[in-house]
N, C-alpha and C positions, 0 to 999 in steps of 0.2 A: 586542443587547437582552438584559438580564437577563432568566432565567426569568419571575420574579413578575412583571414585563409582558406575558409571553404569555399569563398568563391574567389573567380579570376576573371578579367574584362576582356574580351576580344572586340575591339570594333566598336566598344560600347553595349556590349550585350552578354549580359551575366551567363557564366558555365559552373555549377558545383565540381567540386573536386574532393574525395577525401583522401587521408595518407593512410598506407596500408602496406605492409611489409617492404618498409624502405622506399618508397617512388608515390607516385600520384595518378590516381584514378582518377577517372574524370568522366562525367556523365555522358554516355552515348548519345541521349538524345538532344543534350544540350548542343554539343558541337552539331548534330545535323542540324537543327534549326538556324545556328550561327551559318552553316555554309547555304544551307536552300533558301534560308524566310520563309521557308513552311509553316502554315497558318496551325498544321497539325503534326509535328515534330514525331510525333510516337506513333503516330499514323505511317510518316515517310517512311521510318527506319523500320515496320513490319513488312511493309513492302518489299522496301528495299533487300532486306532478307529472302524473302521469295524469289523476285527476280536473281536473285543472286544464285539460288538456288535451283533454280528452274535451267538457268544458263549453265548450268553443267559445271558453277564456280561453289566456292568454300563456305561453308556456313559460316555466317557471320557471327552468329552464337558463340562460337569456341572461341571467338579472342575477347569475350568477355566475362565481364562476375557480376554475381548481383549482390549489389551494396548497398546500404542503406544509407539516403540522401534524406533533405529536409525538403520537403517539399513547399508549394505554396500556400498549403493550407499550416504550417508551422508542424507538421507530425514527419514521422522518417518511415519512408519504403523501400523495399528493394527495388534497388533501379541498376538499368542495364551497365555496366564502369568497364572503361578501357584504360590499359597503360599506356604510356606515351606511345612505347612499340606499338602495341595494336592496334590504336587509334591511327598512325599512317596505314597502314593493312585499309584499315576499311575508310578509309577519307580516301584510297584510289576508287572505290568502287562509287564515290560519290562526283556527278556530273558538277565540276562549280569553281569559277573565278577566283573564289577564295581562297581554293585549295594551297597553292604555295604559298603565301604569306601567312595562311595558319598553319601550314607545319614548321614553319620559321619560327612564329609565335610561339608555339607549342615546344620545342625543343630547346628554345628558350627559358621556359618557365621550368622544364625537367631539368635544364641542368642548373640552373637559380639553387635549388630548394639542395642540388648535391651539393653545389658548392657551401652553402651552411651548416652541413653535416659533416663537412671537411673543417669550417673555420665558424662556428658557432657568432663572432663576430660580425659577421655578415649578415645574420639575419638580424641580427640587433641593429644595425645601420640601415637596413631595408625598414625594421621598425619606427625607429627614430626618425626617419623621414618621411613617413605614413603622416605622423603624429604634428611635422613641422606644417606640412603640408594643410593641414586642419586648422591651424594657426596658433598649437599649444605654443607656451614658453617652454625654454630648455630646462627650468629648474622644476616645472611640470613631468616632464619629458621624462629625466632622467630619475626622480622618482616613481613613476610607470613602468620603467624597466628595469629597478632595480626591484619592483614587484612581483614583474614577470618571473626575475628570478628566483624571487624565494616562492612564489607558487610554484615552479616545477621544481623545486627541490622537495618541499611537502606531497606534491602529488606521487612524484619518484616515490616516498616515503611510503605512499597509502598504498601503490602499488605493488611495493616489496610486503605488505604485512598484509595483504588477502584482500584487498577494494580494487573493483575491476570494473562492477557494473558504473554507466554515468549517472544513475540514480542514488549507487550509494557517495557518488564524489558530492555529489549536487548536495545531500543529508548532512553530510558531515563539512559542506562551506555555509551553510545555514546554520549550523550549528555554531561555527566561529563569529559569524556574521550578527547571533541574536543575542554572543552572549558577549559581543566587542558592541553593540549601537540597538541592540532591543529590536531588533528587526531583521524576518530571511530578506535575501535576498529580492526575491521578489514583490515584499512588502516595501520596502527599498526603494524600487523601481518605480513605484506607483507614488510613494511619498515625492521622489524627485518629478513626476509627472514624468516619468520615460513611456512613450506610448507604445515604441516598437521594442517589443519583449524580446529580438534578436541582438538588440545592442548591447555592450558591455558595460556593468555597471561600475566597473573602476575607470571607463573612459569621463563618466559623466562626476568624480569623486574631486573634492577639494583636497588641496595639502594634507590637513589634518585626517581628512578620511583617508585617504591612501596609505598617509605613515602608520596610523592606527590600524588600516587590513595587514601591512605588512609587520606591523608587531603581531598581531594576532596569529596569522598565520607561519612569522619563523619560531614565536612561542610551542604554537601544536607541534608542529615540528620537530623539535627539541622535546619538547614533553612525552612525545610518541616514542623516540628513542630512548630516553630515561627510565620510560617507564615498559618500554618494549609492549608495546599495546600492539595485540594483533588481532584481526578481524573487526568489523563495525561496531559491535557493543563497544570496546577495548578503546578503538579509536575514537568513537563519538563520544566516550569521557573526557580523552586528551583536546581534542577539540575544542570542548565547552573550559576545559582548564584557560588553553592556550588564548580563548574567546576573554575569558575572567582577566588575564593578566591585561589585553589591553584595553580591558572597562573599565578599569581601577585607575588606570594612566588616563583615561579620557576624562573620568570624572575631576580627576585631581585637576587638570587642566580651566575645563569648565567651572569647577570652584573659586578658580584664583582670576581667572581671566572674566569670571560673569558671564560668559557665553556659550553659547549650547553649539558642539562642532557637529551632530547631525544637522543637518543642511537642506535644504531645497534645491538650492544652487548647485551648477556645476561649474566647474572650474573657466572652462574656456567662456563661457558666458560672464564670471566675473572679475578675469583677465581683461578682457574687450569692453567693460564696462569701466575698467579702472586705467585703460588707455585712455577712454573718451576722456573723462576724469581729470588725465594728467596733460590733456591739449588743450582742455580749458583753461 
């Protein structure tokens, strides 16, 4: 899941959410702070528990899991997570004006996420509009999503042949990454000068870097299945293969065109610069 899925806007005030056997968790303590403006969010909702408890009513415990969120120090804890069900359960016990228009909200956003797991379509149009929204061009755009899709058909891939941890996914897109542009990821990031390590580095990617990730990775892809590689040794060979196929293409490009397509730049910055450009 990209970042800007894990989180969702109420009001203007950020709620994490992760997806977890089919439906959407969502931070307990987030939504208290959205409904009280509690200065101390984890604070209210221990309370809140007590009192609840005290009052001869339901522990509030049981309608939740603990998940592991990102916090704002950038590392993941368990934190308190409610389904959309259990989240009305305990937003009654919470005193607050906001209440019905966040469960309007909220059942909203649960049945969003079904409705794209019915028509896969729909999320891609919720995408596409994220992206217009930000000011990409459509020929930007529709490269990005035809991204998205050959990343989860490779991830699908790594998942069927034994890579589960996010550490081993993160190995082996570094591994395409260093052997398509000489650079992980995160060396990448710091090249483009991205300073918030939470954004996505194909959002900040040119033409040519885009089509090159996605040759890179429906190359591993194919090479994985070829070669039936399974587990991380196996796949992080197919990987660095899949990586090789589009460094050869980049170079050849580079050669004939004289220009180097790792980049500084990102896209939308030299869009908007080549608009000015063409009013002049």
């Amino acid at each position: 899941m990209d970042q800007k899925d894990a989180l969702v806007v109420f009001q203007g005030k950020n709620i994490r959410r992760v997806w977890t056997n089919n439906e959407w968790y969502f931070s307990v303590v987030d939504v208290v702070q959205v409904l009280t403006d509690s200065l101390d969010s984890k604070d209210y909702w221990y309370r809140l528990k007590k009192r609840e408890l005290e009052s001869g009513g339901t522990e509030l415990s049981t309608f939740c899991r603990q998940l592991k969120l990102q916090s704002a120090d950038g590392k993941y804890y368990e934190t308190d997570c409610a389904n959309t069900k259990s989240l009305f359960r305990i937003i009654q016990s919470i005193p607050s004006k906001k209440a019905e228009p966040f469960k309007l909200w909220l059942a909203q956003v649960g049945y969003e996420r079904i409705q794209e797991i019915e028509n896969p379509e729909l999320g891609q149009d919720r995408v596409k509009e994220y992206y217009e929204l930000k000011g990409y061009p459509k020929e930007w755009i529709d490269k990005r999503l035809r991204g998205i899709a050959i990343r989860q058909e490779l991830t699908d891939e790594w998942k069927n042949r034994g890579i589960q941890k996010d550490q081993e996914f993160a190995i082996l897109t570094n591994e395409i990454s260093k052997a398509t542009f000489g650079k992980t990821v995160q060396d990448y990031k710091k090249f483009k000068n991205i300073k918030d390590t939470k954004q996505n580095l194909r959002d900040h990617m040119t033409d040519w870097e885009l089509i090159l990730t996605m040759v890179g990775e429906k190359a591993t892809a194919d090479i994985t299945v070829a070669k039936d590689s399974k587990g991380l040794k196996e796949c992080k060979e197919s990987a660095k293969d899949g990586g090789t196929i589009a460094n050869n293409t980049r170079r050849d490009i580079e050669q004939k065109t004289g220009k180097s397509i790792v980049s500084k730049e990102n896209y939308l910055n030299l869009s908007k610069n080549k608009k000015q450009i063409d009013k002049k």
